[in-house]
VEXDREN-2710 file (C-alpha; in Angstrom, 1 decimal):
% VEXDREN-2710
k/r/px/py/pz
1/UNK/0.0/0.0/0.0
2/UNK/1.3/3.4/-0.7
3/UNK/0.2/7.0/0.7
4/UNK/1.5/10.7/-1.1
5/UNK/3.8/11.9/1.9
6/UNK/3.3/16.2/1.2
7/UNK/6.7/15.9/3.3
8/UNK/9.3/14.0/0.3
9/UNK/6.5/14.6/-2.4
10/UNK/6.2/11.5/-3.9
11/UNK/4.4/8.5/-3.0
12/UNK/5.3/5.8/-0.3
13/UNK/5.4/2.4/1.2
14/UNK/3.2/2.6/4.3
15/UNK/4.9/1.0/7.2
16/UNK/2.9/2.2/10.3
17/UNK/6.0/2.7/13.6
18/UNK/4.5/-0.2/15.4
19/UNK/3.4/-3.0/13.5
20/UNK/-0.1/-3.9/12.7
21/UNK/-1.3/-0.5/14.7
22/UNK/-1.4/3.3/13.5
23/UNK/-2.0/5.9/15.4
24/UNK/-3.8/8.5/12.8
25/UNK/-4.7/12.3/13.2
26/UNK/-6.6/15.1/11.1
27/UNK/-7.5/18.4/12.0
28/UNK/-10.7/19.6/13.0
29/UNK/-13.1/22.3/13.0
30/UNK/-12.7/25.9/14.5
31/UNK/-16.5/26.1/15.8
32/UNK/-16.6/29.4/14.9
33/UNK/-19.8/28.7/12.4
34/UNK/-21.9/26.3/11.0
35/UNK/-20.3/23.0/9.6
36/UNK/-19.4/23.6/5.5
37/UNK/-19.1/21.7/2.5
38/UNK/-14.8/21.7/3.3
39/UNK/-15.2/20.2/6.8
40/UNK/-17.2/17.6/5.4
41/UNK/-15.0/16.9/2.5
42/UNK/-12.1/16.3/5.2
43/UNK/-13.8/14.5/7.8
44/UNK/-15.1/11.8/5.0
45/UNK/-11.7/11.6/3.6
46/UNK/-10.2/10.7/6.6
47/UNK/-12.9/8.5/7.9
48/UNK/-13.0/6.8/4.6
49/UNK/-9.0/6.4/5.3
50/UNK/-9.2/4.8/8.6
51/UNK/-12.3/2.3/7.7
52/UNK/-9.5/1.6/4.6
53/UNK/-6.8/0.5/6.7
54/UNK/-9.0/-1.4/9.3
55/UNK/-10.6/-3.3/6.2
56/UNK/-6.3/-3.6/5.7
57/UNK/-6.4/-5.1/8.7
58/UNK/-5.0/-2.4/11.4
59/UNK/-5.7/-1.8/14.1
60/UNK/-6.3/2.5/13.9
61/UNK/-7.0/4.7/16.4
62/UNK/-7.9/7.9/14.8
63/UNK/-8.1/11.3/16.7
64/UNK/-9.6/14.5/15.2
65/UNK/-10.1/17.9/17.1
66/UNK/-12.6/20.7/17.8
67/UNK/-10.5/24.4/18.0
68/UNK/-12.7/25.4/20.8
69/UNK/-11.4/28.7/21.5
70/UNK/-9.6/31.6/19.3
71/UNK/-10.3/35.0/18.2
72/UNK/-13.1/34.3/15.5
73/UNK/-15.0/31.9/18.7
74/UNK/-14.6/34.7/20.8
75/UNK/-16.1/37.3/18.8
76/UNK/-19.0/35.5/17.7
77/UNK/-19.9/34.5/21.4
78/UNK/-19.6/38.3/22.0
79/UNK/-22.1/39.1/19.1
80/UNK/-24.4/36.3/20.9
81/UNK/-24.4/37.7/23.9
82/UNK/-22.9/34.3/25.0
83/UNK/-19.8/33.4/26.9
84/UNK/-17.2/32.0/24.7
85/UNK/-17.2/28.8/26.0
86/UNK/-21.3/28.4/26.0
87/UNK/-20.8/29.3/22.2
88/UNK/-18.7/26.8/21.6
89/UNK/-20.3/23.6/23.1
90/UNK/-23.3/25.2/21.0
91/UNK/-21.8/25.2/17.5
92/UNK/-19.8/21.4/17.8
93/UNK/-23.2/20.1/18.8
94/UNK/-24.9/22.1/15.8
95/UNK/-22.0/20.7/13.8
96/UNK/-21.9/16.9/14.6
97/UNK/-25.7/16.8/14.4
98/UNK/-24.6/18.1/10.1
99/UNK/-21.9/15.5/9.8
100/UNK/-24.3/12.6/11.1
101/UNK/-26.9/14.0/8.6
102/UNK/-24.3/13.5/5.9
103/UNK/-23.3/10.0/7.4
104/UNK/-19.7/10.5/8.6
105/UNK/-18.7/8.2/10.9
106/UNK/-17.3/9.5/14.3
107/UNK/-13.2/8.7/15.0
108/UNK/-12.0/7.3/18.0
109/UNK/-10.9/10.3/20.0
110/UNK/-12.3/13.8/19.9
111/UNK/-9.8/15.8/21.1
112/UNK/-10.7/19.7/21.9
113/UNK/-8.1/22.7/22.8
114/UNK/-10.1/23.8/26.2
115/UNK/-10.1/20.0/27.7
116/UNK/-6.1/20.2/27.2
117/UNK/-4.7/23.4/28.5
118/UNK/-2.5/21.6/31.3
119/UNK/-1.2/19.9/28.6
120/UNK/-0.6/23.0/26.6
121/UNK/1.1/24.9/29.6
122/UNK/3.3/22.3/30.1
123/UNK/4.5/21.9/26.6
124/UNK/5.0/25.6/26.2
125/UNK/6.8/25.6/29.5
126/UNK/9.4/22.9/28.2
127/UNK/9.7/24.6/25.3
128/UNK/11.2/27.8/27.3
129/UNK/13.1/25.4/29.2
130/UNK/14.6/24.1/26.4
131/UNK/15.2/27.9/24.3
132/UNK/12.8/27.4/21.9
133/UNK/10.5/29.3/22.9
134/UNK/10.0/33.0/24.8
135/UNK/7.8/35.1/26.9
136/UNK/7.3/38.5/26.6
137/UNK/6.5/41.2/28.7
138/UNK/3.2/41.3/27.8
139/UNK/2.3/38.0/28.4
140/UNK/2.4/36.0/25.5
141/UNK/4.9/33.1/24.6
142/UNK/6.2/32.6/21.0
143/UNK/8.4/30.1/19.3
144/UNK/12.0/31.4/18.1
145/UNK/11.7/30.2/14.5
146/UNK/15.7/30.3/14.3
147/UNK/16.3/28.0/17.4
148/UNK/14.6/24.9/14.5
149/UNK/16.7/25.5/11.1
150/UNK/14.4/22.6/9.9
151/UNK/11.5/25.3/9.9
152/UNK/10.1/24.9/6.7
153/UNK/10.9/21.7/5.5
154/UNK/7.3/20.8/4.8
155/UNK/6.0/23.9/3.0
156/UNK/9.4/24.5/1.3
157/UNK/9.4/28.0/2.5
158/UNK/12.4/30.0/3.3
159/UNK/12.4/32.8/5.5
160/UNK/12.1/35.3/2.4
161/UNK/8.8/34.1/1.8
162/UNK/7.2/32.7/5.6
163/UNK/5.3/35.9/6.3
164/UNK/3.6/35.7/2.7
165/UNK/-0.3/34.9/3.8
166/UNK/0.7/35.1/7.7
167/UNK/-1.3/37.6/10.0
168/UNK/1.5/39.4/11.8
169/UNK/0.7/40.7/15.1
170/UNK/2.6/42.1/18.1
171/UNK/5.8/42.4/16.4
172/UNK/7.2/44.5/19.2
173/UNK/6.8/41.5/21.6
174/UNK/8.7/39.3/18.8
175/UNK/12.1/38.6/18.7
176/UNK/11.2/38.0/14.8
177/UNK/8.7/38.8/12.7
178/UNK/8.1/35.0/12.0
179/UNK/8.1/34.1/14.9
180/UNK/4.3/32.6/16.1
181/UNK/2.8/32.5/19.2
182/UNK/2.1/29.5/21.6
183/UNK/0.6/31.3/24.2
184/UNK/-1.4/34.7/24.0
185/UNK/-2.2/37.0/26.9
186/UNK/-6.2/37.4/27.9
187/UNK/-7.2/41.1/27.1
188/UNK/-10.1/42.4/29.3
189/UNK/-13.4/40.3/29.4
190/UNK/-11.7/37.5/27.7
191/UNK/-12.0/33.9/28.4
192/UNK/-8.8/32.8/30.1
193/UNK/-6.9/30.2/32.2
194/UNK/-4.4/31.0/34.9
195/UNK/-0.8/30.0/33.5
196/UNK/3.3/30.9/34.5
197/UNK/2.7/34.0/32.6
198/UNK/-0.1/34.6/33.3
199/UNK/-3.8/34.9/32.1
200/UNK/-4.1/33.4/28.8
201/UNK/-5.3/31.1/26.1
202/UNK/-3.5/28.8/23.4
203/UNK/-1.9/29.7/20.4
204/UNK/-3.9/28.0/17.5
205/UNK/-0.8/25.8/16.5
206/UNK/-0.1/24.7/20.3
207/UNK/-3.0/22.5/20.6
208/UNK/-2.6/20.0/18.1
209/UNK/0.9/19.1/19.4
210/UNK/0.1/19.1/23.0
211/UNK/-3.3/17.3/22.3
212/UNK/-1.6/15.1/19.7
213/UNK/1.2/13.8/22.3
214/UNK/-0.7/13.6/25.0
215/UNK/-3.3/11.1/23.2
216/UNK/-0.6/9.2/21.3
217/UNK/3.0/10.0/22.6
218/UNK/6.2/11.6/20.8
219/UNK/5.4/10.0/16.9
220/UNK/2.2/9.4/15.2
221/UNK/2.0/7.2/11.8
222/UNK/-0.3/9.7/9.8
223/UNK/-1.7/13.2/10.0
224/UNK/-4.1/15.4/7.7
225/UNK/-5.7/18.4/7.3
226/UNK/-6.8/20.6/4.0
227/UNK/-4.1/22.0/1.9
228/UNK/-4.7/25.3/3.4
229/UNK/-3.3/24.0/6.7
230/UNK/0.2/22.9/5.0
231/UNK/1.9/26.3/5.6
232/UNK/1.7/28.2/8.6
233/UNK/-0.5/25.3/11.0
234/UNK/1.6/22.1/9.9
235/UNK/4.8/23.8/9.5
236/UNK/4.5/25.2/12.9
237/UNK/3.2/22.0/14.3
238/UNK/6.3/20.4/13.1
239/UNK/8.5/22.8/14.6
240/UNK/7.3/22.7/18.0
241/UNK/7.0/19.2/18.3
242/UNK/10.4/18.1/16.9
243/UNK/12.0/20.9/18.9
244/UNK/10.5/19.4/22.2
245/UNK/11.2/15.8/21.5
246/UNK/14.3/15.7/19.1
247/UNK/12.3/12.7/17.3
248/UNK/10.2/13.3/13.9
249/UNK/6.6/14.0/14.6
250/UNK/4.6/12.6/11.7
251/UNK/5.8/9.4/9.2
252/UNK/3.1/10.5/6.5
253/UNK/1.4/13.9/6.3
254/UNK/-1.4/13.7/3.9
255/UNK/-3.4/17.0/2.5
256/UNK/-6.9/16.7/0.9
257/UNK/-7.2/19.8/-2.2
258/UNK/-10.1/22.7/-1.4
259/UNK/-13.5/23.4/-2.4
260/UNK/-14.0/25.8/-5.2
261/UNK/-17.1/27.2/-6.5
262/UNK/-17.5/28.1/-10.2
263/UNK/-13.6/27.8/-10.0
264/UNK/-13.2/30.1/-7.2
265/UNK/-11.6/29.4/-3.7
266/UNK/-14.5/29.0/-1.3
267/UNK/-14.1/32.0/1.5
268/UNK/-16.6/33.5/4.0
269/UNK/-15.3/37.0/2.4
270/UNK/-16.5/36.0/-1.2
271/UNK/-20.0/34.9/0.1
272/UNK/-19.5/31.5/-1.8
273/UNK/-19.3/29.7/1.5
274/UNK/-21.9/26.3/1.0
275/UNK/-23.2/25.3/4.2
276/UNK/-23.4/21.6/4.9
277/UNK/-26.6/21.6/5.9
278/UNK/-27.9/23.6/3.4
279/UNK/-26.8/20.7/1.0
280/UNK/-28.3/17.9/2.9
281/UNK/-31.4/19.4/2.5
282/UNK/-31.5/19.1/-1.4
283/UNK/-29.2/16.0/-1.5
284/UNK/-28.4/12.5/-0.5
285/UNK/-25.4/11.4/1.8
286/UNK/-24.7/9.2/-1.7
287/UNK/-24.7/12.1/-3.7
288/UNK/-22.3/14.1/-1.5
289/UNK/-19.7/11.6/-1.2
290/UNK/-19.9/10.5/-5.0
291/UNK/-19.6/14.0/-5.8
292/UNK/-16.2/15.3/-3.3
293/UNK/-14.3/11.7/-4.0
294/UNK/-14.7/11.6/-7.8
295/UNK/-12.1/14.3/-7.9
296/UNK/-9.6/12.2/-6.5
297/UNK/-8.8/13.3/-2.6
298/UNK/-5.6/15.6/-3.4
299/UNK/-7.5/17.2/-6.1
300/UNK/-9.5/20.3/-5.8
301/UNK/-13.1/19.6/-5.9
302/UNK/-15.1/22.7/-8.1
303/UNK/-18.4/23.1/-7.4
304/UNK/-20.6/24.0/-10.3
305/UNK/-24.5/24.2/-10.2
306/UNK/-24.8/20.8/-11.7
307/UNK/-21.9/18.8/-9.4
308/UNK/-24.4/17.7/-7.2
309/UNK/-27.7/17.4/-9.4
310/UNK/-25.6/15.3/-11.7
311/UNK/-24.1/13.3/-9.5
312/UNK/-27.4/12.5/-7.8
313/UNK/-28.6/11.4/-10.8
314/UNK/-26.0/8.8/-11.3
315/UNK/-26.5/7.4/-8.0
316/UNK/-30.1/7.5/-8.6
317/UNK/-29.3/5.1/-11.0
318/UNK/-27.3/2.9/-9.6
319/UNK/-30.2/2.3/-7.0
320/UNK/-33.0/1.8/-9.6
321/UNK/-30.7/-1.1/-11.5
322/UNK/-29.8/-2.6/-7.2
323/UNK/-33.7/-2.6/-6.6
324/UNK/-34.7/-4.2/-10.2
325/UNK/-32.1/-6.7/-9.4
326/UNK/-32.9/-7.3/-6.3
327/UNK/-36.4/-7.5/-6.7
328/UNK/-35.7/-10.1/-9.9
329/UNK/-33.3/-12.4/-8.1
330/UNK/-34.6/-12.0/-4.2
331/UNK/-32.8/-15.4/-3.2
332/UNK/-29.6/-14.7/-4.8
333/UNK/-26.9/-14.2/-2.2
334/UNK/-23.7/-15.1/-4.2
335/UNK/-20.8/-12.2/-4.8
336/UNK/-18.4/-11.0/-7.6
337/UNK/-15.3/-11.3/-5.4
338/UNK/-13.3/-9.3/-8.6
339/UNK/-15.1/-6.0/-7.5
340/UNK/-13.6/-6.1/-4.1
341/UNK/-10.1/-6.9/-5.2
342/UNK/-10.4/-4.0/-8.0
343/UNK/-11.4/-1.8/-5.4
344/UNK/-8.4/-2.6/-3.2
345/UNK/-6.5/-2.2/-5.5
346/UNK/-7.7/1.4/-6.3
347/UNK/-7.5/2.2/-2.6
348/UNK/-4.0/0.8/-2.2
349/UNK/-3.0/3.2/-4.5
350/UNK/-3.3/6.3/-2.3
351/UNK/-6.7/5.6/-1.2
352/UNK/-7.5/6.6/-5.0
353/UNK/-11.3/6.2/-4.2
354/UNK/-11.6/8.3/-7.7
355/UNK/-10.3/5.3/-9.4
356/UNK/-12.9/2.7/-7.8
357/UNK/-16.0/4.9/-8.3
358/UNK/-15.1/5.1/-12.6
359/UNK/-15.3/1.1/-11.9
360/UNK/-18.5/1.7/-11.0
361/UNK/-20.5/2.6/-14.5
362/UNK/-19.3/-0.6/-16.0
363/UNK/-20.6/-2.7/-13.4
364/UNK/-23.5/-1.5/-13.9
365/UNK/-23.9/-1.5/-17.4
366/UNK/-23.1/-4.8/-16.7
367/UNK/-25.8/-5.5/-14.3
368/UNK/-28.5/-3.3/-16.9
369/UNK/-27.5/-6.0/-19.6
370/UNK/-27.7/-8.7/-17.4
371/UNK/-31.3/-7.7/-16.3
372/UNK/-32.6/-7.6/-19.6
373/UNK/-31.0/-11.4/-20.2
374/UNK/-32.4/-12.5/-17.0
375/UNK/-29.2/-13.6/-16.0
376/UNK/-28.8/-14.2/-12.0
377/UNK/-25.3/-12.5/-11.9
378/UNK/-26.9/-8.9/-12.1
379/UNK/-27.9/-9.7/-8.3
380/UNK/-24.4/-11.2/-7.4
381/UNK/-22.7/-8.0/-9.3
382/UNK/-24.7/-5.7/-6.9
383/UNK/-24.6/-7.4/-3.6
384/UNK/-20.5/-7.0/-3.8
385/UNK/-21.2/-3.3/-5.2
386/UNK/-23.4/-2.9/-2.3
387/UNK/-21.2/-4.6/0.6
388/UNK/-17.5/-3.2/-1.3
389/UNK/-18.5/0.3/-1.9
390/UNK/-20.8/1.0/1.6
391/UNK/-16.6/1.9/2.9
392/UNK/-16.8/5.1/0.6
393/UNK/-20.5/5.4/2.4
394/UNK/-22.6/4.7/-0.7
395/UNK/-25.4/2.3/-1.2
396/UNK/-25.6/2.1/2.6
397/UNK/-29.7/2.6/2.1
398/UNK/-32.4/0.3/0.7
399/UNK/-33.0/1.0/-2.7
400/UNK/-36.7/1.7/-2.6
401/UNK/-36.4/3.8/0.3
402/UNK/-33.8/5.8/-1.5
403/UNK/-35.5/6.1/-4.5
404/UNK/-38.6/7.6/-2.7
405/UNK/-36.8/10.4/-1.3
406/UNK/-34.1/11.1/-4.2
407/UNK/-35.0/9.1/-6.9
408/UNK/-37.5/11.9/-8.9
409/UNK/-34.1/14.3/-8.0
410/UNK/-32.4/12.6/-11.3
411/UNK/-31.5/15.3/-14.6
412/UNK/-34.1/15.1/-17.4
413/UNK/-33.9/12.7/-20.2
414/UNK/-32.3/13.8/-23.3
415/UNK/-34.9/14.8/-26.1
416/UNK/-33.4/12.1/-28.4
417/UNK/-33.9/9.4/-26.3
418/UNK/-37.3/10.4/-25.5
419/UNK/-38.2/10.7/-29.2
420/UNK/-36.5/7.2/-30.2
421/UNK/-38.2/5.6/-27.2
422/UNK/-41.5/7.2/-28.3
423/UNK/-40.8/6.2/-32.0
424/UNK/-40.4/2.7/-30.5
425/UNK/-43.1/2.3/-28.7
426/UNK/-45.2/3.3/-31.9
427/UNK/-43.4/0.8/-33.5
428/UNK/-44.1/-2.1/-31.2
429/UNK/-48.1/-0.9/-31.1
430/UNK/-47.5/-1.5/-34.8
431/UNK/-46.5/-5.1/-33.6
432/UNK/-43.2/-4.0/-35.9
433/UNK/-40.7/-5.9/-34.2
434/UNK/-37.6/-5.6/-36.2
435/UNK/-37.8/-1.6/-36.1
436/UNK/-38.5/-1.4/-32.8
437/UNK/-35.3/-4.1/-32.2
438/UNK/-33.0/-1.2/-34.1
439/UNK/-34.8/1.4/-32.0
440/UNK/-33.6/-0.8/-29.1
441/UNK/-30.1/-0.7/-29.9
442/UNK/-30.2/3.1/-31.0
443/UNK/-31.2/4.1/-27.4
444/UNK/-28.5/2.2/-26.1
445/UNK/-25.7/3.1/-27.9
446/UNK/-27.0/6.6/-26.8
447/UNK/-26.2/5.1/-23.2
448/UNK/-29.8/4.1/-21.9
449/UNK/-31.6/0.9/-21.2
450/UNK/-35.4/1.0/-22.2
451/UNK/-37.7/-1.5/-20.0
452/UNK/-41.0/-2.3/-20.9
453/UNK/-43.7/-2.5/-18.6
454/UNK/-47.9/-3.2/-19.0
455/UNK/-47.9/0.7/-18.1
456/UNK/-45.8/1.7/-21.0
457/UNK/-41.9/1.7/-20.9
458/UNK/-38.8/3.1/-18.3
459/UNK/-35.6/4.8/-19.7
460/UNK/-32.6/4.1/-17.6
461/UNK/-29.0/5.4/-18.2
462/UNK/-26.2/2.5/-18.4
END
């Protein structure tokens, strides 16, 4: 099995640092606001990677974190009218109930900044201890960037360029401009924790460390976040940790690409922010997930006004041919074995889930030709579909209860199709069989299926 390492840039071997185990981490949400399309992208990448290397046979315990507290958390409890904390333990439970409703499974530690500030103190206190790290007189602590000569190893930044895209703030209180802090001093009416220097509150980087070594020790096997968080978060996280420990923090780091819409990166400040939610309500878990992992996971994902219709559509699909299967074979319970080892395949490859859903239209035109020969192995074709691909979280629902609620959501039928099918069924009134044989294969080599029925006929793409 091999996994892109955004450390060497280019793919690797994955051998965990204990056998048989890894110990697997990707950053979380700042619960600052609702739950968007990008969380949700990430959190079903990386539950998708776990369930992957437990069906591998690992054994993975996988951490992921709530940012509890920062600027952006405080300001929006002030505009509540709630304390910060109060705010907080609102928005995580507004935003788990949006990732259940898009059917991401929960990892096997939530880790979150406020439970860990002992943790934090003390690993900004070693790092003093040990000169990487500085108060100053205001009370904050920051890390001396030129006590690790390392820094920028993973973003490939040198100091020229580290401040390109990096707030800089206090830099009177800095011994450098790049420089970042680990601990930042409470102003007035400010949540806060009592700490050496005094009242304060982490840095943002601090808390994946700390809350990453306390749950797992000095090393971890694999860690992810977005793109965005390559350069300052996972530089910085790197730093810290490996000047603390002396031993290298992460064997794989692994970054997912960004949500565009209409080819433009997704921001609050371009108003092109699309709320999880607000999808869920027009679109099934299916859909979202066929949609963000066709892309391939290091790929940017653009977001155009048909992604998500279209892709509904095809899953759409897919159910209607599992439900005529399964209603035309109902005591078939053999399996295509071949599916699951092409699909291992594909994920061994980088988790290159892209790969196995393309797989997916010819087994189906498989199944729709198989259907119309009455031929058994349509039902064997879709049970392994169905049991194989419910790791990437599709075809996890029954087929007519899915086609109820989505099923009328699919994109209209071309006018040619429609026309030929009509011309057809003219044709077979006529009792013309031989036309409306040719009018048969025209509409399939158009890419549909056409069933007839005692109420008429059904178009269905292959």
């Amino acid at each position: 099995m091999k996994i892109y390492n955004s450390l060497t840039r280019r793919k690797e071997e994955f051998v965990p640092l204990e056998p048989g185990k890894v110990k697997m981490y990707a950053c979380g949400i700042t619960v600052s606001g609702e739950a968007h399309i990008g969380h949700a992208f990430q959190a079903i990448l990386y539950d998708i990677f776990r369930k992957f290397l437990e069906k591998k046979g690992y054994e993975v315990t996988y951490a992921r974190n709530y940012t509890d507290v920062d600027d952006k958390i405080i300001a929006r409890a002030r505009e509540a009218g709630v304390p910060a904390d109060e705010y907080a333990k609102r928005m995580i439970e507004k935003i788990d109930a949006s990732m259940r409703r898009a059917d991401v499974g929960e990892p096997t530690l939530w880790l979150k900044a406020t439970q860990n500030i002992g943790n934090i103190i003390s690993f900004v206190a070693e790092l003093i201890r040990k000169g990487h790290a500085y108060p100053a007189e205001n009370g904050d602590v920051y890390f001396d960037v030129d006590t690790f000569p390392a820094y920028g190893q993973l973003s490939g930044r040198d100091k020229e360029d580290m401040l390109d895209g990096v707030r800089v703030e206090n830099d009177g209180e800095k011994r450098h401009p790049y420089d970042f802090a680990l601990w930042k001093a409470a102003k007035e009416g400010e949540i806060s924790w009592d700490s050496p220097w005094g009242k304060g509150r982490p840095g943002w980087h601090i808390e994946c460390s700390a809350m990453i070594r306390a749950a797992f020790g000095d090393q971890i096997d694999i860690h992810g976040g977005g793109r965005d968080l390559i350069f300052p978060h996972h530089e910085n996280e790197i730093a810290q940790s490996e000047a603390l420990t002396g031993k290298q923090f992460v064997k794989y780091w692994t970054h997912n690409g960004l949500i565009k819409v209409n080819g433009q990166k997704m921001s609050k400040s371009l108003g092109n922010s699309l709320l999880l939610d607000d999808l869920m309500d027009r679109f099934s878990p299916d859909a979202l997930k066929f949609a963000l992992l066709s892309a391939g996971y290091r790929g940017d994902v653009n977001v155009t006004d048909d992604l998500f219709p279209s892709a509904e559509a095809h899953v759409a699909r897919f159910y209607a041919l599992i439900a005529r299967a399964e209603e035309r074979f109902p005591g078939e319970r053999g399996m295509e074995t071949e599916i699951d080892k092409r699909f291992d395949a594909a994920m061994e490859d980088d988790f290159n889930a892209a790969l196995a859903l393309a797989d997916l239209y010819g087994y189906f035109r498989e199944v729709a030709r198989l259907l119309e020969a009455g031929d058994a192995r349509a039902r064997r074709i879709t049970n392994q579909v169905r049991e194989t691909y419910s790791l990437l979280g599709l075809f996890r629902q029954e087929p007519q209860a899915y086609l109820a609620k989505y099923g009328a959501k699919q994109a209209p039928l071309p006018a040619e199709v429609v026309a030929l099918a009509e011309e057809r069924k003219a044709a077979r009134a006529a009792k013309d069989w031989a036309k409306s044989d040719a009018l048969r294969e025209q509409i399939r080599a158009l890419g549909y299926a056409v069933r007839d029925g005692k109420d008429g006929y059904t178009l269905e793409k292959i």
